[in-house]
MOPAC internal coordinates of N, CA, C and O (Angstrom, degrees):
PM7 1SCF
backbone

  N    0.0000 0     0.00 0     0.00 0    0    0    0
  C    1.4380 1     0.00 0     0.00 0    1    0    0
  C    1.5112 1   111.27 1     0.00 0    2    1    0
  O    1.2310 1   119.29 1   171.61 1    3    2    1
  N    1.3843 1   118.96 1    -8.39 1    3    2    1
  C    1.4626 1   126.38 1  -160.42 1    5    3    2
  C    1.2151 1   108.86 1   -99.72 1    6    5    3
  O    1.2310 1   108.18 1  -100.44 1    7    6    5
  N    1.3606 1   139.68 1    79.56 1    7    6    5
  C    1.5066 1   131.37 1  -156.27 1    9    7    6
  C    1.9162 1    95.73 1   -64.25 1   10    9    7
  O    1.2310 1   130.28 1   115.58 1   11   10    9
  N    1.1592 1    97.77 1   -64.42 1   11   10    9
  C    1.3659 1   122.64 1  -169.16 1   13   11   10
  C    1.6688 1    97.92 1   -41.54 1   14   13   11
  O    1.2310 1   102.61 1  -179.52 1   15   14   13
  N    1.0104 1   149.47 1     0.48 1   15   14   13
  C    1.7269 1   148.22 1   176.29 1   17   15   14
  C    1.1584 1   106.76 1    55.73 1   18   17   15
  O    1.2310 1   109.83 1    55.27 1   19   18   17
  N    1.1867 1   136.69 1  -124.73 1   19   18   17
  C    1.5908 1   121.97 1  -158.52 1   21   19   18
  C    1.5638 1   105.75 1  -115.00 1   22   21   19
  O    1.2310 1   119.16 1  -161.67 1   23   22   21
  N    1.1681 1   119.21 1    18.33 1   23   22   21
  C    1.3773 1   126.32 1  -176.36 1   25   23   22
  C    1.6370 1   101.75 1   -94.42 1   26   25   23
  O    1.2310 1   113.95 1   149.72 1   27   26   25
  N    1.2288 1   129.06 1   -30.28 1   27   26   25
  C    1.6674 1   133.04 1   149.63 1   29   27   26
  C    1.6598 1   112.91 1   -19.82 1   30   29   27
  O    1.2310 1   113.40 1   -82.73 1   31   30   29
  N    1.3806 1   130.08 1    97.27 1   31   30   29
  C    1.1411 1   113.02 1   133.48 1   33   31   30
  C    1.1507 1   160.03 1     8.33 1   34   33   31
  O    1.2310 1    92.62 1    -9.26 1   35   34   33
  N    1.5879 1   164.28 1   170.74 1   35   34   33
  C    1.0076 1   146.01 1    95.19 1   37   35   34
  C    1.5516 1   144.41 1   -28.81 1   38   37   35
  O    1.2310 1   136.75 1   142.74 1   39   38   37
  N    1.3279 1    85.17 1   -37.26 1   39   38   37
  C    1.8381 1   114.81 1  -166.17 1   41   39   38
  C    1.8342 1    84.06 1  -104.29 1   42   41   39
  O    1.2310 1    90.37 1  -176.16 1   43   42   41
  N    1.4650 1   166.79 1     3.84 1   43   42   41
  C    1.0422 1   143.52 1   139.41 1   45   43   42
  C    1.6744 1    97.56 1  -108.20 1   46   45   43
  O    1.2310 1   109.06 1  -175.22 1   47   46   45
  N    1.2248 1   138.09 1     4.78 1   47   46   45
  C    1.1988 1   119.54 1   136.63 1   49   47   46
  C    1.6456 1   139.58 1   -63.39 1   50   49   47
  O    1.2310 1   117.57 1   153.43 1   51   50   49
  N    1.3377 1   122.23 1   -26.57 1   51   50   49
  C    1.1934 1   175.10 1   147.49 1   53   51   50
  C    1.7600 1    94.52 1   -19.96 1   54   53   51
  O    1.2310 1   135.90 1   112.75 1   55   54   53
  N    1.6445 1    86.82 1   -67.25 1   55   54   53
  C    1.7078 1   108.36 1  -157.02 1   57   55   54
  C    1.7661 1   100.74 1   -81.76 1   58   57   55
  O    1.2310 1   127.81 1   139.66 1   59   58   57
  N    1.1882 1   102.56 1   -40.34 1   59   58   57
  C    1.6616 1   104.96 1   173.76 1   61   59   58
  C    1.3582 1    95.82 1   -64.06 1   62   61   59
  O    1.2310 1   115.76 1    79.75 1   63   62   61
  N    0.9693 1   125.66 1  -100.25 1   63   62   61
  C    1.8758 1   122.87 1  -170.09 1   65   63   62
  C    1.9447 1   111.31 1     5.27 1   66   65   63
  O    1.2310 1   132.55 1   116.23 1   67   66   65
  N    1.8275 1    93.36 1   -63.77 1   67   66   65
  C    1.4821 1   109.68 1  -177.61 1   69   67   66
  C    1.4961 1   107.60 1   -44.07 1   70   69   67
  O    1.2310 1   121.25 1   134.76 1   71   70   69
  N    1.4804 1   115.22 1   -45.24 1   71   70   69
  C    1.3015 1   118.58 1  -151.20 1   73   71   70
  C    1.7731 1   100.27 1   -85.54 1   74   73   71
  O    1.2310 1   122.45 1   138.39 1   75   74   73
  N    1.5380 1   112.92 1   -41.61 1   75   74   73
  C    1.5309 1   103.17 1   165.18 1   77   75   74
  C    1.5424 1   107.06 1   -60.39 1   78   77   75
  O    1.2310 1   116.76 1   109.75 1   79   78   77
  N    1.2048 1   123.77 1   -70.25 1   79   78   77
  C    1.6275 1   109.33 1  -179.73 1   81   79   78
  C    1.4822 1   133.98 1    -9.96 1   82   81   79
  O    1.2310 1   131.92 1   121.44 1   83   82   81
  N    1.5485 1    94.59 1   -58.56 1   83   82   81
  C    1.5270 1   108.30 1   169.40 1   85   83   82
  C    1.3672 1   127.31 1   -66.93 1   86   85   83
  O    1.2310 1   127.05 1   159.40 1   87   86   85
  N    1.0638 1   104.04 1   -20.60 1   87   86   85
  C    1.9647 1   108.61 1   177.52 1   89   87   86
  C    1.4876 1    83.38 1   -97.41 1   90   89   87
  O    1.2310 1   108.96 1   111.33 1   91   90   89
  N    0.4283 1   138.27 1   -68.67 1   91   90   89
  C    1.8324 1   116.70 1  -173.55 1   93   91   90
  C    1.0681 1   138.13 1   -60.14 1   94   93   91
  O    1.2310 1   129.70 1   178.00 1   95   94   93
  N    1.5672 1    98.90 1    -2.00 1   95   94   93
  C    1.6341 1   100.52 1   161.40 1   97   95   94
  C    1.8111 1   108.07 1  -110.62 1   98   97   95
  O    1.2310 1   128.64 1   172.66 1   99   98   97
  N    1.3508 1   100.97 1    -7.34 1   99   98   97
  C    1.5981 1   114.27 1   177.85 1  101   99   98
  C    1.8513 1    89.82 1   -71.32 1  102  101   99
  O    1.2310 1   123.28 1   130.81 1  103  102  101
  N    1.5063 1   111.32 1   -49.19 1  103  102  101
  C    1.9851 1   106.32 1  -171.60 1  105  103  102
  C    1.8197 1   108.28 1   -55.04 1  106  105  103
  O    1.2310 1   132.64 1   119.31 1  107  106  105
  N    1.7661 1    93.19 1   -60.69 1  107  106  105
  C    1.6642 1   104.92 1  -170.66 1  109  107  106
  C    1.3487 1   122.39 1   -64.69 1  110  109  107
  O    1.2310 1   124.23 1   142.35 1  111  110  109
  N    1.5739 1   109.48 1   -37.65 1  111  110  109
  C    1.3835 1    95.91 1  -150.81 1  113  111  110
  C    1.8992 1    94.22 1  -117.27 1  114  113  111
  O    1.2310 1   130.66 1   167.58 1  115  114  113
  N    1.2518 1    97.04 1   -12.42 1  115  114  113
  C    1.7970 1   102.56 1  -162.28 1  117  115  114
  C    1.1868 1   144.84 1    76.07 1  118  117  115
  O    1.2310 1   115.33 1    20.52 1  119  118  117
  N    1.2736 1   126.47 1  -159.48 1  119  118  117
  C    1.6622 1   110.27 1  -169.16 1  121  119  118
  C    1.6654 1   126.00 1   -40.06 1  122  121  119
  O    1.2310 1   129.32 1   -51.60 1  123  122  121
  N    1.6590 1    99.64 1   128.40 1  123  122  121
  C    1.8367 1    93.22 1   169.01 1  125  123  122
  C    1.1542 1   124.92 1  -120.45 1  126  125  123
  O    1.2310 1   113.27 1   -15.90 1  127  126  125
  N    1.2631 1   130.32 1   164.10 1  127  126  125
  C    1.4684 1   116.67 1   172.51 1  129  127  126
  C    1.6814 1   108.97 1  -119.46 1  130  129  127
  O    1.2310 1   128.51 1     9.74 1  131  130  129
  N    0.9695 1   101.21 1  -170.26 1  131  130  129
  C    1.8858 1   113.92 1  -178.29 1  133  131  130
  C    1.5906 1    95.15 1   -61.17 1  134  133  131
  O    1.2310 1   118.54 1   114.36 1  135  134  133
  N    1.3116 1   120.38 1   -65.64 1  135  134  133
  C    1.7962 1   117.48 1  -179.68 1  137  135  134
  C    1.1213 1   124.40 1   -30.68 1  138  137  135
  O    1.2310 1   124.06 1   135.14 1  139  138  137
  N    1.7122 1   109.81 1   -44.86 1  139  138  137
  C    1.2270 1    99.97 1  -156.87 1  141  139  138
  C    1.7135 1    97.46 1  -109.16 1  142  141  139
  O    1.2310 1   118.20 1   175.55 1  143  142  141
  N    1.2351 1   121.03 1    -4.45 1  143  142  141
  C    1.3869 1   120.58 1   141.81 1  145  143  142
  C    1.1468 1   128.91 1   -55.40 1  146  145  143
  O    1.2310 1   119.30 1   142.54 1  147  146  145
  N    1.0148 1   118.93 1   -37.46 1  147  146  145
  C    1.4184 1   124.60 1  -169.87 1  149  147  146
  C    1.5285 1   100.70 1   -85.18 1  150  149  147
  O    1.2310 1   102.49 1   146.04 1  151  150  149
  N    1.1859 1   149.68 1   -33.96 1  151  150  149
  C    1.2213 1   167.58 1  -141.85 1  153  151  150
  C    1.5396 1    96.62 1   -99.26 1  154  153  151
  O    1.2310 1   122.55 1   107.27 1  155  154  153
  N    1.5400 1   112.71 1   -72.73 1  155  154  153
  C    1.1617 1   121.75 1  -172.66 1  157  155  154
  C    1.2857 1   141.53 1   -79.02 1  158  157  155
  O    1.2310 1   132.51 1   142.11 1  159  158  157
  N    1.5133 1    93.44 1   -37.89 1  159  158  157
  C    1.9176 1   114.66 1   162.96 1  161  159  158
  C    1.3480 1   123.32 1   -95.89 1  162  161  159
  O    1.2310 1   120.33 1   171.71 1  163  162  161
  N    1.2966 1   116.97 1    -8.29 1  163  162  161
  C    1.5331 1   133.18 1  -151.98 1  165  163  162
  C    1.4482 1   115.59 1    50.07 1  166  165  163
  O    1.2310 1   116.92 1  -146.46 1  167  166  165
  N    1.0359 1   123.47 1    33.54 1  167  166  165
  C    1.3430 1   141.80 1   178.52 1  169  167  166
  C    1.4292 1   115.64 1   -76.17 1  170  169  167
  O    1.2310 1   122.72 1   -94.88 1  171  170  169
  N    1.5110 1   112.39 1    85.12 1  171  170  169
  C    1.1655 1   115.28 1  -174.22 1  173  171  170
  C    1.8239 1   123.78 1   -94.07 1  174  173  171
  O    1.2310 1   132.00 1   168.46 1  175  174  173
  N    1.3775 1    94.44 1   -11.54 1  175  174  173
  C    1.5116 1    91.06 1   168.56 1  177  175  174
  C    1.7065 1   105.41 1  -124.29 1  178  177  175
  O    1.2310 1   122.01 1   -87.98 1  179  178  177
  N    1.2114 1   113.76 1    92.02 1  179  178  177
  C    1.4263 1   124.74 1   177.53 1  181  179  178
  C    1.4003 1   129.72 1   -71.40 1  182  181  179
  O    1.2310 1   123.02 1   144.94 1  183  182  181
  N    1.4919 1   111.81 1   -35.06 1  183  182  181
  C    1.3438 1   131.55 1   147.68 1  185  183  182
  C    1.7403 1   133.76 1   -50.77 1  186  185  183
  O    1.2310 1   133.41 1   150.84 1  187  186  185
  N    1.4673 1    91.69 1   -29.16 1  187  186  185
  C    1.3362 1   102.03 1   151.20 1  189  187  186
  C    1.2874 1   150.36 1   -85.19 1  190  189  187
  O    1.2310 1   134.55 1   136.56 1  191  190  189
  N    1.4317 1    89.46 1   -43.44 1  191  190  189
  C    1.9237 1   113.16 1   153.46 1  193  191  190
  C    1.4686 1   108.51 1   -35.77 1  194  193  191
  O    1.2310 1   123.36 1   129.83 1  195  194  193
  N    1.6197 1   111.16 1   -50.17 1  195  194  193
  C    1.3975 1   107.87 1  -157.16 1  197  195  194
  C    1.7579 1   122.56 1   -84.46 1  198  197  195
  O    1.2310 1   135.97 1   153.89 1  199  198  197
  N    1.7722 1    86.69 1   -26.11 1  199  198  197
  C    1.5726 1    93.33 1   157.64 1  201  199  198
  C    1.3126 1   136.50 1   -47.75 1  202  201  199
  O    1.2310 1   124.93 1   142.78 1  203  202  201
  N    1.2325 1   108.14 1   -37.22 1  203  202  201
  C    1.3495 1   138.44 1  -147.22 1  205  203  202
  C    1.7103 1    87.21 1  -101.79 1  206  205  203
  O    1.2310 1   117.04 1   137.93 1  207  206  205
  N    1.1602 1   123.23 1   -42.07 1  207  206  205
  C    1.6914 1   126.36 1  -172.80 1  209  207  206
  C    1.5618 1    94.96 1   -78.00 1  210  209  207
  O    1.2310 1   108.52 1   154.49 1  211  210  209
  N    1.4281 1   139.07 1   -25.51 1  211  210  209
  C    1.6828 1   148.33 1  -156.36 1  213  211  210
  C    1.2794 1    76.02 1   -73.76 1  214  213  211
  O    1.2310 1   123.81 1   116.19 1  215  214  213
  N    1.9398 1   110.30 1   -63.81 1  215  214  213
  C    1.8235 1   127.52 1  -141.58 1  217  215  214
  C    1.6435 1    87.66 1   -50.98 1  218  217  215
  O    1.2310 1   113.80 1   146.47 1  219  218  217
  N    1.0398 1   129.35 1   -33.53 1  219  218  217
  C    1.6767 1   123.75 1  -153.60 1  221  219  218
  C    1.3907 1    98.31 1   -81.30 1  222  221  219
  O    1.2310 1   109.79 1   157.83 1  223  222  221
  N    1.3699 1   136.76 1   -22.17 1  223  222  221
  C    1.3567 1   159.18 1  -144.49 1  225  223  222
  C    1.3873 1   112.40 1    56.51 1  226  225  223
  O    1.2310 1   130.17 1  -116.52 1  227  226  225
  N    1.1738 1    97.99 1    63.48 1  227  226  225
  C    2.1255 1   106.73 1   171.49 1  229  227  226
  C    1.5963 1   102.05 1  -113.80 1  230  229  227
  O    1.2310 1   133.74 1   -74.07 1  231  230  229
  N    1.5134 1    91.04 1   105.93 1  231  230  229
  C    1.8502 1   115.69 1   172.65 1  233  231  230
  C    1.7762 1   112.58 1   -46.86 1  234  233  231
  O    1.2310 1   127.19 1   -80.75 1  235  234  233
  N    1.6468 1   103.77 1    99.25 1  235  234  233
  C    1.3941 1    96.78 1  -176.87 1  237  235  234
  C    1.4825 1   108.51 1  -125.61 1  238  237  235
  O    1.2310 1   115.50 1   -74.53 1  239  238  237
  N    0.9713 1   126.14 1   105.47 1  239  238  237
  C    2.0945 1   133.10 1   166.39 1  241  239  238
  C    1.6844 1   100.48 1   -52.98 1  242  241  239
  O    1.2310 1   125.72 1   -34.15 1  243  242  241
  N    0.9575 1   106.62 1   145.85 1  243  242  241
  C    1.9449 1   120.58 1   149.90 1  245  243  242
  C    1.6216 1   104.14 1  -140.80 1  246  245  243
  O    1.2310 1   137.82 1   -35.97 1  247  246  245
  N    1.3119 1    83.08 1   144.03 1  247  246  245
  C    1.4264 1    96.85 1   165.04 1  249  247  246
  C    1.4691 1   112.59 1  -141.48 1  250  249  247
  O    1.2310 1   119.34 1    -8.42 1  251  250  249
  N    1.7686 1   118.86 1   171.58 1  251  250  249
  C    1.2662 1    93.26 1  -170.87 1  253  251  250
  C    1.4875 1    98.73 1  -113.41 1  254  253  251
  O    1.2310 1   113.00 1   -46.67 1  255  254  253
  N    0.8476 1   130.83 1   133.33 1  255  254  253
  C    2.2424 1   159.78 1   167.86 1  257  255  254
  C    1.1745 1   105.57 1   -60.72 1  258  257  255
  O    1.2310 1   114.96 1   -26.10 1  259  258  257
  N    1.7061 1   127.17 1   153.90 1  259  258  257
  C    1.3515 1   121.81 1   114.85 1  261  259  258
  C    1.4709 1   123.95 1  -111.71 1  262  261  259
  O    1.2310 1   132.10 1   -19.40 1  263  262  261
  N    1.2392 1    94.23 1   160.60 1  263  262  261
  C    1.8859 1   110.11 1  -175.17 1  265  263  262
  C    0.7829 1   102.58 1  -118.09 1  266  265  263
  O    1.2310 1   113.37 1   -12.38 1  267  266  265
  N    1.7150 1   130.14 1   167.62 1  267  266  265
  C    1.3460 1   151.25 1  -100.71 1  269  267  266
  C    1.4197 1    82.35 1   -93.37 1  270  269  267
  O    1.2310 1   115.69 1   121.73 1  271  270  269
  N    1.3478 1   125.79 1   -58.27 1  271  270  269
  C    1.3122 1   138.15 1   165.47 1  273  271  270
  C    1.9425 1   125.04 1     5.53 1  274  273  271
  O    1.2310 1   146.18 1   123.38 1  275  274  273
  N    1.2346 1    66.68 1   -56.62 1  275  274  273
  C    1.6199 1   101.55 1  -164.42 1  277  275  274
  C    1.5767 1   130.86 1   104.34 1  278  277  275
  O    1.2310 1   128.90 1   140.72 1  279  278  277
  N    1.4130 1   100.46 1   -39.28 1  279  278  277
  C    1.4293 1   107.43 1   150.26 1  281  279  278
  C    1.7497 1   135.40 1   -22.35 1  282  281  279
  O    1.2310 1   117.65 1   -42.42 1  283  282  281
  N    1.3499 1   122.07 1   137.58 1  283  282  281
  C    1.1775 1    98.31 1  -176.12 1  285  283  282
  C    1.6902 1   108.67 1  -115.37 1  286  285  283
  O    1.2310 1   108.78 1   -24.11 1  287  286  285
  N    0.8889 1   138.60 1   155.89 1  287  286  285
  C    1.4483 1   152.13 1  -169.03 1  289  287  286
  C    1.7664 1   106.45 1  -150.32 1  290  289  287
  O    1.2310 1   140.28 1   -23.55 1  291  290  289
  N    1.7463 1    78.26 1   156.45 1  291  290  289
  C    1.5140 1   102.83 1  -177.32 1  293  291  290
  C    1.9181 1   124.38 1   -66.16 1  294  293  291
  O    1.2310 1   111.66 1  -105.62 1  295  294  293
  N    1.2421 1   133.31 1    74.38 1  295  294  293
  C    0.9661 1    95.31 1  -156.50 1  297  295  294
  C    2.3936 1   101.79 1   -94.63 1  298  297  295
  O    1.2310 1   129.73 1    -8.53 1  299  298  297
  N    1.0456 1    98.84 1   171.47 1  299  298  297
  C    1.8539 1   112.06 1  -167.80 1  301  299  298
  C    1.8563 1    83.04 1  -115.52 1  302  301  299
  O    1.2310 1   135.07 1   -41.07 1  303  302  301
  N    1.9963 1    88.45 1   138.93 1  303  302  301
  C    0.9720 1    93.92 1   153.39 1  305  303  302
  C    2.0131 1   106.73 1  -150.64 1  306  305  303
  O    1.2310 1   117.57 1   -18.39 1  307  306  305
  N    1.3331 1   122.23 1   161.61 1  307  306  305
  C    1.5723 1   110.21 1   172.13 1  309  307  306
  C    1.4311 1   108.77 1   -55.66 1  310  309  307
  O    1.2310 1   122.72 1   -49.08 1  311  310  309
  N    1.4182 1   112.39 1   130.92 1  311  310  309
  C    1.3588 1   100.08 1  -178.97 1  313  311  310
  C    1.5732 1   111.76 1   -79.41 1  314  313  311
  O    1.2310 1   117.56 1   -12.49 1  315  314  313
  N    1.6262 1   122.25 1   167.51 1  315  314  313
  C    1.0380 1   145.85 1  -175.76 1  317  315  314
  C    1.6750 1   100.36 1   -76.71 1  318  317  315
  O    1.2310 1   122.24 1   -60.33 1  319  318  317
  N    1.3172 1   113.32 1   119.67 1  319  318  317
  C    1.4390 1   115.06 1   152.12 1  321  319  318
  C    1.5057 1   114.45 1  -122.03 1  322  321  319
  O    1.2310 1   125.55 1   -32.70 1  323  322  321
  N    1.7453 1   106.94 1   147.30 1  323  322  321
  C    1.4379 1    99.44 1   178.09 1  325  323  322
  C    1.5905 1   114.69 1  -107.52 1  326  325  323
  O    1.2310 1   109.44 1    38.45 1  327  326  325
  N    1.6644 1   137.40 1  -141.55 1  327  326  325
  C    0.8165 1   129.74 1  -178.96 1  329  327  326
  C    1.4894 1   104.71 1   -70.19 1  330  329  327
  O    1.2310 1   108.91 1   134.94 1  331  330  329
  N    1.5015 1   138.36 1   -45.06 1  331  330  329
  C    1.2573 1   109.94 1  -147.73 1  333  331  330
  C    1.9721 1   102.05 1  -115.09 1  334  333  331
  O    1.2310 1   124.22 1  -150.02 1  335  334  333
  N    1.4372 1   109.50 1    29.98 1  335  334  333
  C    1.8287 1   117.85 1   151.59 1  337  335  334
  C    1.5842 1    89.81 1    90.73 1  338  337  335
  O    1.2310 1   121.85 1  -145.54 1  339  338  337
  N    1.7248 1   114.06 1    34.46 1  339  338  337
  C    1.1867 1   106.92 1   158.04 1  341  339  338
  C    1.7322 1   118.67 1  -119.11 1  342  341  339
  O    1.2310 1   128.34 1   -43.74 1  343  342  341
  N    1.1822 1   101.54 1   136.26 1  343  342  341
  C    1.6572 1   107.77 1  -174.83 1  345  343  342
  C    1.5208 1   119.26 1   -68.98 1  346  345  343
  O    1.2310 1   120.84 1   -57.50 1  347  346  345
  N    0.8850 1   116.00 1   122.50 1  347  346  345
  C    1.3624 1   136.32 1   166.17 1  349  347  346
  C    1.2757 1   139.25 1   -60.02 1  350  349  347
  O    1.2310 1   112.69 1   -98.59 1  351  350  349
  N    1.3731 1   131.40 1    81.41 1  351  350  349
  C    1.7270 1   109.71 1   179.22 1  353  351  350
  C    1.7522 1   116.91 1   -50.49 1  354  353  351
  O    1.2310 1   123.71 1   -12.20 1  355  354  353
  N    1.3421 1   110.49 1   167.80 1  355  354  353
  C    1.3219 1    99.64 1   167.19 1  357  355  354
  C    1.5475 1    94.77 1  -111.60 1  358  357  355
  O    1.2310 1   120.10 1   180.00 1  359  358  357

């Protein structure tokens, strides 16, 4: 998983893990937010994760939600493309 060979870190090993995690729960399960990152992956900087998932060129929408709370938060989802390489809101 370590492209970089032994010159990788802990702390950007750490961040790779996070960043597959999150695209794989961005494919399977769909939209996430900071909560439930943080909850589930311990993914405390999600905004960063996701930068970092853009840099790779992985198509990501946010918009902002509210939850039960009432509060509103950011939630991420893969964005929608159709046939001819235009993005889609949902």
């Amino acid at each position: 998983m370590c492209s970089q060979g032994d010159s990788m870190n802990a702390t950007d090993h750490d961040k790779a893990s996070q960043n597959d995690l999150i695209l794989e729960h961005l494919r399977t399960r769909g939209p996430i937010t900071a909560l439930e990152a943080g909850h589930t992956y311990e993914c405390l900087r999600l905004g960063a994760r996701i930068w970092e998932l853009k840099r790779r060129g992985v198509l990501i929408d946010s918009e902002m939600v509210s939850v039960s709370s009432g509060k509103r938060v950011k939630e991420y989802r893969l964005a929608n493309i159709d046939v001819n390489g235009q993005t889609n809101l949902f």
